[in-house]
GULUMFI-864168 format. One record per residue (C-alpha): residue in one letter; x, y, z. Coordinates in steps of 0.001 Angstrom, whole numbers, plus 500000, padded with zeros to 6 digits. Layout:
AXYZ
...
***
This chain:
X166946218089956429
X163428216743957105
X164316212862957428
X161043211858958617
X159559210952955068
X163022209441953549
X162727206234952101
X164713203562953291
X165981201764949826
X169616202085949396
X169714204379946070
X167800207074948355
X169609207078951404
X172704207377949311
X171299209984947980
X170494212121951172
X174335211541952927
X175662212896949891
X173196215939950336
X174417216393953484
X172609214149955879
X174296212624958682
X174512209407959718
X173604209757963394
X170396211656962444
X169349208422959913
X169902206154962677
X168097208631964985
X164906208183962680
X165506204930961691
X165276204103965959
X162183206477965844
X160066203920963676
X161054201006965231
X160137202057968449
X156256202187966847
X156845198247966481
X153082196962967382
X153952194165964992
X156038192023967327
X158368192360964717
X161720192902966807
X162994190623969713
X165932193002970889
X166134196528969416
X169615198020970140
X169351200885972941
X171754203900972332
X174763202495974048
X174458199214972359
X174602201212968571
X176936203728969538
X179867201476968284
X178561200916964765
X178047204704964538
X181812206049965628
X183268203913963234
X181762205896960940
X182832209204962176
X184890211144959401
X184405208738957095
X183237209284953146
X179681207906952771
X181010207001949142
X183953205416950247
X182023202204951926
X178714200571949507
X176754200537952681
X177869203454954771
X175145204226957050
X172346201726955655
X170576200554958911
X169535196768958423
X167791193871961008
X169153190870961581
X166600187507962603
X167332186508966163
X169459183114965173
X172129185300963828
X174816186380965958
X175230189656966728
X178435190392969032
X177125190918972804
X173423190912972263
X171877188141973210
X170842185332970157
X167615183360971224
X166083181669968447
X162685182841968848
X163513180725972906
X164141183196975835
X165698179848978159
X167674178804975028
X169514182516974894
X173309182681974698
X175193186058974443
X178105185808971298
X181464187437972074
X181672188192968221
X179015189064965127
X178235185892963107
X181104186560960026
X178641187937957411
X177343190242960341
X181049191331960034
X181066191282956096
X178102194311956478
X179216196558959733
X182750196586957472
X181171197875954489
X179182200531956862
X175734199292957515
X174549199792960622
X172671196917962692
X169186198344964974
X167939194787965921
X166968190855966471
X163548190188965033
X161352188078965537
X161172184132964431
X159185180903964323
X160903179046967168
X164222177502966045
X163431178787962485
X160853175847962144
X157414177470960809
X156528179228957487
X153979181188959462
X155577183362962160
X153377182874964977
X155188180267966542
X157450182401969255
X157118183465972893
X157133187168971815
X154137187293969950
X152556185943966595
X154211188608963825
X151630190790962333
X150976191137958750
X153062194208957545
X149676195271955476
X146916194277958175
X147428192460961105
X145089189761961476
X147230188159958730
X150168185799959376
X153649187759958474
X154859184193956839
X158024182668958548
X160299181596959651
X161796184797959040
X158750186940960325
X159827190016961780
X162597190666959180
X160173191152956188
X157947193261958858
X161150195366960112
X161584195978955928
X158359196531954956
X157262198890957265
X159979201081956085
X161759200788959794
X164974199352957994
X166677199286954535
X167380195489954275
X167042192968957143
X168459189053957253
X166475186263957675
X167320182387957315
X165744179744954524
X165853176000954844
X162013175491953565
X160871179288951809
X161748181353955359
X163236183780953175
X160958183846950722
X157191183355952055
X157524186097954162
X158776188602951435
X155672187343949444
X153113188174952217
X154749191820952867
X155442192955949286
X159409192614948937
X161899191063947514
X163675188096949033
X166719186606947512
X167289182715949054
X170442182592947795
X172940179301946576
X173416177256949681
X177125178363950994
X177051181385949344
X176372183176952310
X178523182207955788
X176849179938958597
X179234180961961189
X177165182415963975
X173888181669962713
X171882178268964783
X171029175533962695
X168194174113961245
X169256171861958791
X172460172778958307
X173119171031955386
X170550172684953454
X170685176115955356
X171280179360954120
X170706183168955390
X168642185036953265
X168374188694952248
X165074190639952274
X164628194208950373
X162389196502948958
X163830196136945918
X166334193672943715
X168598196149943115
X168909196837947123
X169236192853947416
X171920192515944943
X173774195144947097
X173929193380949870
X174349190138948402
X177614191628946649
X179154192139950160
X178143189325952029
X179034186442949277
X182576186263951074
X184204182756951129
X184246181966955035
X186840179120955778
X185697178426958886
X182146177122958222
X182549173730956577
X179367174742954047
X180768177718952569
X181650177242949091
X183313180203946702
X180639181652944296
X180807180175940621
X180514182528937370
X176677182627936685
X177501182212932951
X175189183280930325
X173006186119931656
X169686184957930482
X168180188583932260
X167335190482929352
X165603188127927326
X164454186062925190
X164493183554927940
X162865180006928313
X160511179828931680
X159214176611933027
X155730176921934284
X154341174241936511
X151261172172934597
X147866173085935708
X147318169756937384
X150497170423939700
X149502173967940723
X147500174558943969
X146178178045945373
X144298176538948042
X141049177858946859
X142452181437946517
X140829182622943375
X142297185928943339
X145874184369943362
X144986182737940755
X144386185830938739
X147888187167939992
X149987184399938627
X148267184309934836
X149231188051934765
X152497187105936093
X153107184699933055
X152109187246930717
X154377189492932172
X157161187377931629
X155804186772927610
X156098190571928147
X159816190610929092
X161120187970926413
X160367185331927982
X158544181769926527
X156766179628928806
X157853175675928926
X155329173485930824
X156926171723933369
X155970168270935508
X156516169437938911
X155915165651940608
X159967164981941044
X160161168293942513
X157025168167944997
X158425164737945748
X161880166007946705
X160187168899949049
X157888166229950935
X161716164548951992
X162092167830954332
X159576167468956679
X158418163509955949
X161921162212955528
X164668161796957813
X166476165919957228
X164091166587960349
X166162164846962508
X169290167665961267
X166476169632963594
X166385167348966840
X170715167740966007
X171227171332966244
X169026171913969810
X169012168075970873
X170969169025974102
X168627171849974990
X165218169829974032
X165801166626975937
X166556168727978737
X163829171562978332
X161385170087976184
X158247172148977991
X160184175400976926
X160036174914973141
X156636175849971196
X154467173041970965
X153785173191967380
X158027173271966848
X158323170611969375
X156287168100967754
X158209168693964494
X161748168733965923
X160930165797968176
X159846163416965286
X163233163600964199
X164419161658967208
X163005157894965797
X165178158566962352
X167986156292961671
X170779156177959577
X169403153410957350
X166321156086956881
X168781159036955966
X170776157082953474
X167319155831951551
X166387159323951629
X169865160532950873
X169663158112947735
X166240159213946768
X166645162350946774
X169932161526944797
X167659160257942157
X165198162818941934
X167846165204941575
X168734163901938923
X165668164353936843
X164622167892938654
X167755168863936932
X167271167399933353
X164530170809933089
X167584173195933071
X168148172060929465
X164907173210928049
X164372176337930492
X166374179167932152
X164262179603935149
X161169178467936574
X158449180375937693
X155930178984940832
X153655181495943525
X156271181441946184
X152974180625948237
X149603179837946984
X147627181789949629
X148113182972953087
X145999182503956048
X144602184869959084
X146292184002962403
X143771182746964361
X143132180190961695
X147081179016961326
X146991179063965453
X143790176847964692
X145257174724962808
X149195174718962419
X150398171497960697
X148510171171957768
X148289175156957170
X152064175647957448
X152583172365955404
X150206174570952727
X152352177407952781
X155535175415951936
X154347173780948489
X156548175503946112
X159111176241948561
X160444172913950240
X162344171841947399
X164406174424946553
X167431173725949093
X167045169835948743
X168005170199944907
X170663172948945300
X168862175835943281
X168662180102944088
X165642181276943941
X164165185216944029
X160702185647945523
X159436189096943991
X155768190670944736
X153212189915941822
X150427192248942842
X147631192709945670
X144717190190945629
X141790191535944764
X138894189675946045
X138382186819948975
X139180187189952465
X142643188286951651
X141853191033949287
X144368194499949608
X147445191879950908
X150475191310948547
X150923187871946543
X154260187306945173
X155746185135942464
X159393182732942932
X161572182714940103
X164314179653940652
X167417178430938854
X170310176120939440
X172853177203942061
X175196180451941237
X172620181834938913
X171341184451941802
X172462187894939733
X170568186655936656
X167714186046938699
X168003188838940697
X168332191146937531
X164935189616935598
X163264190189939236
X163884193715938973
X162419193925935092
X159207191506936449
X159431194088939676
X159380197349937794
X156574195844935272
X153882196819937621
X152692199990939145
X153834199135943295
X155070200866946038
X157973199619948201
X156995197269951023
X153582198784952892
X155392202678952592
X153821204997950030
X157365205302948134
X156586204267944257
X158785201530943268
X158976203574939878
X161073206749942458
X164248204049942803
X166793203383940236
X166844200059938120
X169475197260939181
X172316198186937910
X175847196533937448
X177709194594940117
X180321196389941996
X183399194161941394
X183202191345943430
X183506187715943435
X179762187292941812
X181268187336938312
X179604186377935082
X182496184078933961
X181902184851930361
X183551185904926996
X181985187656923738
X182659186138920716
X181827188060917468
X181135185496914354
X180356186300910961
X180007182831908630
X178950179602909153
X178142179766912894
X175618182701912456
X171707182277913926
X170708179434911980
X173647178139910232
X175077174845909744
X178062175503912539
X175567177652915080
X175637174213917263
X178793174820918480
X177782177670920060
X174380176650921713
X175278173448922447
X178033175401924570
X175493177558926338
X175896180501924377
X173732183084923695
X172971185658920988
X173527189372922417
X172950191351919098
X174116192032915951
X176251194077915005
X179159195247912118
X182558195291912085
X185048198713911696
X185079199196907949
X188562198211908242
X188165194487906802
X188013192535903673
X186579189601903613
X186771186406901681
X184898183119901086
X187863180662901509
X188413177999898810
X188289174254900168
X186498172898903311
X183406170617904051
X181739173900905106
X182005176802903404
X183769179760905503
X184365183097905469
X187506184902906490
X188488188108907976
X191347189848906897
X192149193402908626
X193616196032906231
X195001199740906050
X193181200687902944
X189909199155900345
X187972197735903504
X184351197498904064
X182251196512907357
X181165193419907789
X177470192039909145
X178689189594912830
X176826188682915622
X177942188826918880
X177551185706921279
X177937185113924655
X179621181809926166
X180547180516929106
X184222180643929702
X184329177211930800
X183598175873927323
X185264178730925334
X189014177070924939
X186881173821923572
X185333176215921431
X188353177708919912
X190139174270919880
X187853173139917057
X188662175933914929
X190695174892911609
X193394176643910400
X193431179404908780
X190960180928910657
X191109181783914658
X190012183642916873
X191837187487917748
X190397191152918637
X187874192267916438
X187364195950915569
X183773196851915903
X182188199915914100
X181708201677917833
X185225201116917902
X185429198618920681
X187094195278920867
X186240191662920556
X187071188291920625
X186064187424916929
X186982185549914211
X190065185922912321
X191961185118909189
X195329184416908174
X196461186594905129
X197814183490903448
X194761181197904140
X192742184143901478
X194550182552898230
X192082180729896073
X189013182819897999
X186438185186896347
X186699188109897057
X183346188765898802
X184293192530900559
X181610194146898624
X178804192295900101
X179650193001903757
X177519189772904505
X177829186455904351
X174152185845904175
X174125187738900983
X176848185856899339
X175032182326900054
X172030184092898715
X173494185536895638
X175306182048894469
X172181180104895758
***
C-alpha cells in the first residue's frame, strides 16, 4: 500500500488500517515527513528507539478496538512526555519527566502514537512563535510569515500534513491564533477540561492545553478521550452536560459592533469575516450586535493587570537565577510581573469579577459569538522588529476568553486575497460559555464544510473527510431530555414560556402513532388538551418536539396540573418520548376533539 499520499485526518487513516495497513509502516511515513521539517517546527522528534514503545503496545491489537489506534500526534514542548526531555521553548530550563503528563497518558491508552516536542514561544508567552532559541516557526503556507504562537510548531507539525492532531497550550489565543494562520481547526477548550498535570505553567489559573486538527470532527475525537477528570491537578473540573445543542440551527450569533472591530488595516480580512457572517445567516443562524468594551476590557487584565505575575510564579526560581537565558522579548513580560502585589491582584480579581458579570448577561440574547480569531498577521522580520505592540495586535479577540471562563473553536474562514498577506489562511473564533465545546465544535464543522478548502497546506479537499459525527460515549454528554407537547405550550402559545424560559429548544414537529384520542379538557384558566392512548378509534395527533436541559426538566414537570403529566409518547416512526399525557378520568366533561388531530385547528375552528 502506497502510504506516501495518505492523508493524515483520522476518518482516513482509519480507513487504510482497516484495509490492511500497518501501523509501523504509518509511523514509518509519518517519521519520513517530519524529518523534511525546514519550519523549525519540532524541538525533539522521537528517534526509533525512543517510539518503539508506543508501537509494541500496539502489536496484535484491533485497530477498531482503540478510537485512536495508530493516529500519530505532536505534543508542544511544555507538555510532558515520559523520558524526553520538556524545555519550554529554554534549552538551560530542560528537565527530563519520569512519566507522560496524564492526558499524554489519556491518548498513548487509546492508541495514538506520539513523534515529537514542537516548537514554542518561550515559556508559552508570545502569540507569534518566533520567540525561541530553535528558530522563529515558519508559516505553514509561506515562510516569511509568523506561524502565530504560542503554540507554533504544533499547528505547523498539523498543517503540513506531518501529524494527524498535535497539542498545544492557550492562556491568551495560543491555541487558536496559530490554527488561524495555518488553516485548521483549534479547539481552546473549558478551562479544566483538559488535565494540567505535566504541562509548565503560564497562568495556571487560566491555563488550558489545546487541541489542533485539520478538521472538527478530528478535534472532537481527541477531545472525547482526553476530557478525563484528573484528581491530581487542583484545576481539573468534571465536564458539565452542554445542554441544548444550538448546532443545527436556527441559532442567535453575537457579532462585535463595527466600532469594536479592528483588522489592523487588513482589507482583505475584512472581506473574509462579512462572508463569514453570511455564512452563518446561511447555516440558521441570526446575527445580534454585540458591545465588545467589557470584554476587550477583561482581555487588557492579562497582560496590563496583575495575572502576569502567575508568569514570574511558575519559572521565578529559574529567572532570578538565569535571567540572561530567557528571550528578551519573554523576559520583559514575565519580569513585569515581579512589582505586582496582592492589593493589585485582588482589585483586578474584583474587576474582573465585575466585568464578568456583564460579559455574561450576552448569553441570554445569543448562543455564540463570532470574532476573527486574529485580525491580521504579520511577516517575521516585522514582529522581530517590533514585538510588543505586534503580538499585543494579534491577541485582540483572544485575551479574554480564559479570563471569563468561555470555549471557544477557531475554524479557517478563507485565504486573503489581496495585501501583503494574500494566498495565507484567515480564520474566524466562534466562543460560548464553558462546557458548550461539542456544540461549538459541531457548528465549526457546518461553517468548515461551507467553503471549498483543503486540509491544512496538503492538497486533501476538506469535502474527501466525513462530517462530525456523534460522540463516542463519554463523559461530554448533552444532559438533555425530549419532550413532545401538543396544546397550550406549542411555538407561540400562551404556555410556550415555560419551555424557553427553561432553555429549551424546538427540534421539529412531528405526529403522534395514530393510537390516541384526544380531548379539549373542560375547566382550567388555560385551555388544554389531553392525550388519551387507546386500542381502537384513534387518530394521530400534530406535537412538537422540544429539547430542555435536564437540569430544569423536574421544575418543568412539577408545574404540570393534574390530570395531565408527562409519560412515553408513541410517535408515528414508532419511537418513544417523553410527552404529554392524560388521565382517562380527567377526559369527562371534554370535547371530543380526535378528529382534528390538532390543536391549532380546534382554537381555529371555535375562534
Amino acid at each position: 500500500m502506497d502510504l506516501s499520499t495518505l492523508s493524515f485526518d483520522i476518518a482516513n487513516l482509519q480507513a487504510a488500517y482497516a484495509s490492511g495497513a500497518t501501523v509501523r509502516a504509518v509511523v514509518a511515513e509519518a517519521m519520513r515527513r517530519c524529518a523534511s521539517d525546514t519550519h523549525h517546527a519540532f524541538i525533539h522528534r522521537l528517534t526509533d528507539a525512543e517510539i518503539e514503545p508506543f508501537l509494541a503496545r500496539l502489536d496484535g491489537v484491533d485497530p477498531a478496538s482503540l478510537p485512536l489506534y495508530g493516529v500519530p500526534f505532536a505534543l508542544k514542548d511544555n507538555i510532558d512526555l515520559a523520558h524526553i526531555p520538556t524545555t519550554a521553548g529554554c534549552p538551560e530550563f530542560a528537565y527530563t519527566p519520569g512519566e507522560s503528563a496524564f492526558l499524554i497518558q489519556q491518548l498513548v491508552a487509546a492508541g495514538a502514537v506520539p513523534l515529537g516536542k514542537t516548537n514554542l514561544d518561550q515559556f508559552a508567552t508570545g502569540l507569534n512563535g518566533t520567540r525561541s532559541p530553535y528558530g522563529a516557526c515558519q508559516n505553514a503556507f509561506n515562510p516569511a510569515f509568523i506561524s502565530g504562537g504560542s503554540s507554533s510548531g504544533s499547528a505547523v507539525s498539523v498543517a503540513k500534513g506531518w501529524v494527524s492532531f498535535s497539542l498545544g497550550t492557550d492562556t491568551a489565543g495560543s491555541g487558536r491564533v496559530p490554527a488561524s494562520f495555518n488553516n485548521l481547526v483549534g479547539l481552546k477548550p473549558s478551562i479544566g477540561l483538559l488535565s494540567a498535570t505535566g504541562v509548565v505553567p503560564a497562568c495556571r489559573t487560566v491555563d488550558t492545553v489545546s487541541i489542533m486538527a485539520l478538521t472538527a470532527a478530528d478535534a472532537q475525537a481527541v477531545l472525547a478521550v482526553t476530557a478525563a477528570y484528573d484528581e491530581a491537578d487542583a484545576f481539573s473540573r468534571k465536564a458539565e452536560p452542554f445542554g441544548v445543542d444550538f448546532s443545527a440551527g436556527p441559532f442567535r450569533f453575537g457579532v462585535p459592533r463595527p466600532q469594536d472591530l479592528n483588522f489592523f488595516g487588513n482589507d482583505a480580512a475584512i472581506a473574509l469575516f462579512a462572508q463569514s457572517i453570511e455564512r452563518l445567516h446561511a447555516l440558521g443562524g441570526t446575527a445580534v450586535e454585540v458591545d465588545l468594551t467589557p470584554f476587550l476590557e477583561a482581555a487588557r487584565l492579562l497582560y496590563e493587570g496583575p495575572w502576569v505575575a502567575e508568569r514570574y510564579v511558575a519559572i521565578k526560581d529559574f529567572i532570578d537565577a538565569q535571567p540572561e537565558a530567557v528571550f528578551p522579548p519573554v523576559r520583559t513580560i514575565i519580569e513585569g510581573g515581579r512589582g505586582k502585589t496582592a492589593a493589585d491582584a485582588f482589585a483586578a480579581s474584583y474587576r474582573l469579577k465585575a466585568l464578568k458579570r456583564v460579559c455574561d448577561a450576552v448569553w441570554k440574547d445569543i448562543d455564540c459569538l463570532l470574532t476573527p480569531t486574529a485580525g491580521t498577521i504579520y511577516r517575521i522580520a516585522d514582529m522581530q522588529a517590533d514585538p510588543i505592540r505586534l503580538n499585543s495586535n494579534l491577541g485582540y479577540y483572544t485575551n479574554f476568553m480564559n479570563l471569563l471562563d468561555y470555549s471557544a473553536v477557531a475554524v479557517p474562514a478563507g485565504m486573503l486575497t489581496s495585501g501583503d498577506a494574500a494566498g495565507l489562511p484567515w480564520g474566524v473564533t466562534l466562543g460560548a460559555p464553558a462546557h458548550k465545546d461539542v456544540p461549538l465544535l459541531r457548528l465549526a464543522d457546518r461553517f468548515h464544510r461551507a467553503q471549498a478548502l483543503s486540509l491544512g497546506a496538503t492538497a486533501t479537499p476538506l469535502v474527501n473527510t466525513p462530517a462530525i459525527g456523534e460522540l463516542p460515549k463519554s463523559a461530554l454528554g448533552a444532559g438533555t431530555v425530549k419532550v413532545a407537547v401538543c396544546g397550550a405550550h406549542l411555538s407561540g402559545l400562551p404556555l410556550n414560556w415555560q419551555l424557553t424560559q427553561r432553555s429549551a429548544r424546538l427540534l421539529g414537529a412531528v405526529k403522534s402513532a395514530a393510537e390516541y384520542k384526544f380531548y379539549a379538557l373542560a375547566g382550567g384558566p388555560v385551555q388544554r388538551p389531553g392525550m388519551v392512548r387507546v386500542a381502537e378509534g384513534g387518530a394521530a395527533i400534530d406535537m412538537e418536539i422540544w429539547e430542555m436541559p435536564t437540569q430544569h426538566f423536574g421544575s418543568f414537570v412539577d408545574g404540570i396540573p393534574a390530570p395531565l403529566g408527562i409519560g412515553k409518547v408513541k410517535l408515528a416512526d414508532g419511537s418513544w418520548v417523553s410527552g404529554f399525557v392524560c388521565e382517562a378520568i380527567g377526559v369527562e366533561g371534554g370535547t371530543d376533539i380526535t378528529a382534528l388531530g390538532s390543536w391549532r385547528a380546534w382554537l381555529a375552528e371555535k375562534g
